[in-house]
N, C-alpha and C positions, 0 to 999 in steps of 0.2 A: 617196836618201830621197824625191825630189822624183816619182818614177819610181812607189816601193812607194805612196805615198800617191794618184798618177795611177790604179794599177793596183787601189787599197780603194775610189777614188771610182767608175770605174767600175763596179766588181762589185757594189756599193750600189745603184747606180743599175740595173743590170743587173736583180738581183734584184728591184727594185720594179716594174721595167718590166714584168718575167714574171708577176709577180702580180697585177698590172693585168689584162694580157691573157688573166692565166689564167681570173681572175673575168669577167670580160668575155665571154667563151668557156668555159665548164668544158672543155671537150669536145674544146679545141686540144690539152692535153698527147697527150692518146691517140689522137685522129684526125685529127691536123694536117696537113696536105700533107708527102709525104714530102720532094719535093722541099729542101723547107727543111730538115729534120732532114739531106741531105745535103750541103748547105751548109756544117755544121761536123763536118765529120767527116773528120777525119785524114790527108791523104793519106797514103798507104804507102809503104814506103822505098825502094819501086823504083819510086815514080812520077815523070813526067817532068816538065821546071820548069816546062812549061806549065800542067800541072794544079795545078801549087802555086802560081802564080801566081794563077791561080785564084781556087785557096781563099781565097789571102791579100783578093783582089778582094770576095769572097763578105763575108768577115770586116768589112773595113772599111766595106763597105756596112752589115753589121748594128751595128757599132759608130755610124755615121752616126744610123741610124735611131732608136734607145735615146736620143744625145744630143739629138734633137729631142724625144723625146718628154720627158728630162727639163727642157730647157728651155722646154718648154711648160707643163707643170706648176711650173716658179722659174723666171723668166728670171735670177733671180741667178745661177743654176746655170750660166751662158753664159759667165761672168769664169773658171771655176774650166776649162772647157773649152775656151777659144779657143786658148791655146796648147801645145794637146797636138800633139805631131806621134808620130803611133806610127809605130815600126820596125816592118820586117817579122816579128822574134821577139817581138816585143810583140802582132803582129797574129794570130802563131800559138798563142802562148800562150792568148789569151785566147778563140782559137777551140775550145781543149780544153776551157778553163773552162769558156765556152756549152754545146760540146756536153756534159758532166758535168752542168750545170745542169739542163738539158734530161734527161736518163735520173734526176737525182734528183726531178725535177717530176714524172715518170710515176711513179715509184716508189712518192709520195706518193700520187696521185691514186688508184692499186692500192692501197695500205695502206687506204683506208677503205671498200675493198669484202672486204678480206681479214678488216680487222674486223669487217664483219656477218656472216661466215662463220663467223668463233672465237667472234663471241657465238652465233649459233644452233647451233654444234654445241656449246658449253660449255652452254649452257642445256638440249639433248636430253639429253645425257650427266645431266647433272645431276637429270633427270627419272627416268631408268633407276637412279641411284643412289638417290633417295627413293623407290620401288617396291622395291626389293632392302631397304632398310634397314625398312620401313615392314612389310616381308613375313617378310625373313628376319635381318636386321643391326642388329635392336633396340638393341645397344649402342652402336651409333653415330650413332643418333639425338640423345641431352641433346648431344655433341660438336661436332656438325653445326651445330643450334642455337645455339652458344654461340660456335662459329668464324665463322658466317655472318652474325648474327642485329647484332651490333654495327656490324661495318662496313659494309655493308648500308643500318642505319637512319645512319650517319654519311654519307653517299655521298647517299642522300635527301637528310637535312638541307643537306647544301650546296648540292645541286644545284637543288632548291626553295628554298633562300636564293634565288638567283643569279636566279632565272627569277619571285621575287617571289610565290611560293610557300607561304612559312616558315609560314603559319596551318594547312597541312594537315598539319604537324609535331604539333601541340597538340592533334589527334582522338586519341579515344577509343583506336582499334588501336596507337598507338605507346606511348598508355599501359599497355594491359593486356601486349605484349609486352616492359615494365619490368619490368614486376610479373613476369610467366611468368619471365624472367632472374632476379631476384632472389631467387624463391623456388628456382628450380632450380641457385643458388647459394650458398645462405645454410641452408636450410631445405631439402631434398629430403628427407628422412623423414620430416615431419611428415604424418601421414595426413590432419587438418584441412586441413592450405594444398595441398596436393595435389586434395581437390575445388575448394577455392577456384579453383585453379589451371586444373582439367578446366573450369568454367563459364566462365571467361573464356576461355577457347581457344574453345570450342565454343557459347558463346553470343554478344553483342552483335556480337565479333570475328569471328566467324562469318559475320555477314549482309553484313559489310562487302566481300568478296567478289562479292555479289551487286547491291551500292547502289553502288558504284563502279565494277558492271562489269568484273573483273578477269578477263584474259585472256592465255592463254598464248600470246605472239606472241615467237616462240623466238630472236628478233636484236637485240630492245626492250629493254634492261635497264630502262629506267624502268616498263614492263607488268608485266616479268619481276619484279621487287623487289615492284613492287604487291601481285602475286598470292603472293607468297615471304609476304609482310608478314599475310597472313588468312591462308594454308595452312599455314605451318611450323608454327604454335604447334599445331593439330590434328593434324597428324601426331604433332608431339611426341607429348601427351598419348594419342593411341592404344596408341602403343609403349608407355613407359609405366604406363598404366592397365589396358593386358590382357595385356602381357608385362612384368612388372617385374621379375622377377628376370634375363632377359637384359639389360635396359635398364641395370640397375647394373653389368652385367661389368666395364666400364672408368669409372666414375664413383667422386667421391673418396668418396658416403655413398650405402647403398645406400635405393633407392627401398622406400617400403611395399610389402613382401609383400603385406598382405592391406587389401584399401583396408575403408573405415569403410560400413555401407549408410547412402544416401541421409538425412539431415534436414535440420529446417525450418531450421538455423542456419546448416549451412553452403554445402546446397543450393539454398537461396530467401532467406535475409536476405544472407548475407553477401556475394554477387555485385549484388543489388539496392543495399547500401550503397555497392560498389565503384563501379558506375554512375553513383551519385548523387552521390558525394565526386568523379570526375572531371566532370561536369555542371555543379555549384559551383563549381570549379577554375577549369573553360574558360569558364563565363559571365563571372565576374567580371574575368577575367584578361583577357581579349578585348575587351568589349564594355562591360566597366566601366574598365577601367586603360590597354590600350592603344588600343582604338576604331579600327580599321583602316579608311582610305578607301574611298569610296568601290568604286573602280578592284583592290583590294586583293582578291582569291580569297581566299574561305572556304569551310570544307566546307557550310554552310548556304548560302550564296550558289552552289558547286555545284549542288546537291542542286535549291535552288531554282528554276534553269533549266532543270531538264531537263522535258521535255514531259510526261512520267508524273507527276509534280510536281504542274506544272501541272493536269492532269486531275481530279487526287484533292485537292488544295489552294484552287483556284482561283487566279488570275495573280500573287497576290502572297502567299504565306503568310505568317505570321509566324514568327518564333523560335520563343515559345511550344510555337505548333502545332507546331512542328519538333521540339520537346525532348518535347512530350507522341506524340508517334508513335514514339518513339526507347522512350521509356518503355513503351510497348503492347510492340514488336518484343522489350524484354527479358523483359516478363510473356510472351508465348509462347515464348521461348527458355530460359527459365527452366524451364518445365515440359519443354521438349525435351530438355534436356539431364540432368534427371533422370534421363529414357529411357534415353537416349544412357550413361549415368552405370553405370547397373544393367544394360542389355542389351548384349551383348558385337556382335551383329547389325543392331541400331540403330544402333551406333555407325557399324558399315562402312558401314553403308546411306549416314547423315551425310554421312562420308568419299567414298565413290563419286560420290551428289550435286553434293558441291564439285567433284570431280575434272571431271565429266561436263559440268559450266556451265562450267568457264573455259576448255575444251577446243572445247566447243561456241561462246563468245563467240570465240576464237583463228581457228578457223574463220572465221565471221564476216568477222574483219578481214584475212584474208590472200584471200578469193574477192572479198568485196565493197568494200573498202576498197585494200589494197596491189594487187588487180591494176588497178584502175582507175588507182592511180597511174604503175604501170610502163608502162598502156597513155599516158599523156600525158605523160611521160618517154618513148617510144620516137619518139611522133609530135611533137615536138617537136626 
């Protein structure tokens, strides 16, 4: 017992010692001195006792080295280690462990480069399938949305928890993409909540794309979601609104055949009250009830630092000003989306637009942004 418990302390210790050194070093697991990687490596069964002596030699040195550095970190750690005397099959043993340690520390180190590979090829893939379904696979668009669109916004929600975030949970896009869900689950043949549904997609939520800069950076799930978060719900509604009867192939109620033409109730009051009742919502709830510090991101306190901002605002705007420029952006999207609403060509144009800026912003940050990093990562 006395042996198995020798044998948990050190591997404890072992493993923290690695993590040390690994953070210390990122760069040890994968370009370490070879030399050392063959320090614990197995002799072979036909090797001579010289060379297992060796090893053995090799081993107890690195065992040496681990307990200094745990008792540097505890000197209590000194009492639990003075009377170890390892045997030779103790010494080999624990040469195998190291070296296993060692190929699952690479392993690791691989896995988070292997992850930005399965995100940017899951994210291309995923772009060639919204182009197919958006073109030709109409009915599997409401599905797409309804499969992706929740865990997606749950994924956000945690992750801006955690990063002290949680205020850009409460804008306006996570609200209208409630609503788009709800009616595309509750209500899909209503021809009223279906323009409702077209202006919220294609209006406020629409700009938001362009005011937060979203961009297709194909390995970023957090850009990736951004841009998922202002483009799905227009996609949707394209499908939809100018193919509806494929759009219902696999849905449980099928969408209006024949949508309603453009008016003032459901085209321009009813999307302007939508605005307004979220505006309400997030004022009071924010800035009357919880009152976020200072230090605390908001989408206005975003918004408010960016230089363009500043330009058109002067160095401090106010709320007000915030919510009355929001309110302008809906009075011309408002009438856009009439357009957009009635012309089937407008619409694409919309469509394309969006496509062309996040594509064009992507850009951007992979020439001017990720290669500068990679160049001081390399020279480093």
């Amino acid at each position: 017992m006395s042996c198995i418990l020798r044998h948990h302390s050190f591997l404890c210790s072992y493993y923290t010692s690695l993590s040390i050194r690994m953070s210390a070093d990122p760069g040890s697991s994968t370009t370490g001195d070879s030399t050392k990687e063959e320090h614990f490596r197995r002799p072979r069964s036909n090797s001579t006792d010289s060379e297992t002596d060796e090893y053995l030699k090799d081993v107890a040195v690195f065992v040496k080295d681990v307990r200094q550095d745990v008792i540097c970190r505890d000197p209590e750690e000194e009492l639990h280690w003075s009377d170890i005397g390892w045997t030779d099959t103790q010494l080999e043993s624990i040469g195998v462990l190291a070296s296993v340690s060692e190929f699952l520390s690479k392993l690791f180190s691989a896995s988070e480069t292997t992850q930005l590979k399965l995100r940017f090829a899951s994210s291309v893939l995923t772009q060639f399938f919204k182009v197919w379904a958006v073109s030709a696979g109409h009915a599997f668009l409401p599905w797409y949305y309804l499969l992706t669109m929740p865990p997606l916004i749950a994924w956000r929600v945690f992750t801006y928890t955690k990063q002290k975030w949680e205020y850009f949970c409460l804008d306006y896009c996570y609200f209208g993409n409630l609503a788009i869900l709800l009616i595309l689950l509750f209500a899909p043949g209503d021809p009223e909540l279906m323009i409702l549904q077209f202006c919220i997609a294609n209006g406020l939520l629409y700009t938001g794309a362009f005011s937060f800069r979203n961009s297709l950076v194909f390995h970023s799930v957090d850009k990736m979601t951004s841009t998922y978060i202002h483009s799905a719900p227009v996609l949707l509604m394209f499908g939809i609104r100018w193919f509806p009867e494929e759009a219902s192939k696999f849905w449980h109620t099928a969408f209006p055949q024949t949508f309603l033409p453009w008016n003032l109730k459901w085209n321009v009051l009813a999307p302007l009250a939508f605005v307004a009742a979220h505006a309400i919502f997030y004022t009071v709830l924010v800035y009357g009830i919880l009152k976020p510090e200072e230090h605390i991101i908001t989408s206005f306190r975003y918004l408010k630092a960016k230089k363009s901002t500043k330009a058109i605002f002067g160095p401090n705007p106010s709320f007000i000003s915030f919510l009355m420029v929001q309110f302008g952006v809906v009075l011309v999207m408002t009438g856009v989306t009439i357009l957009t609403y009635t012309y089937f060509y407008l619409h694409l144009l919309q469509v394309l637009v969006l496509v062309v800026v996040v594509t064009w912003n992507g850009a951007n940050f992979y020439v001017d942004v990720f290669r500068i990093s990679l160049s001081k990562n390399k020279k480093s």
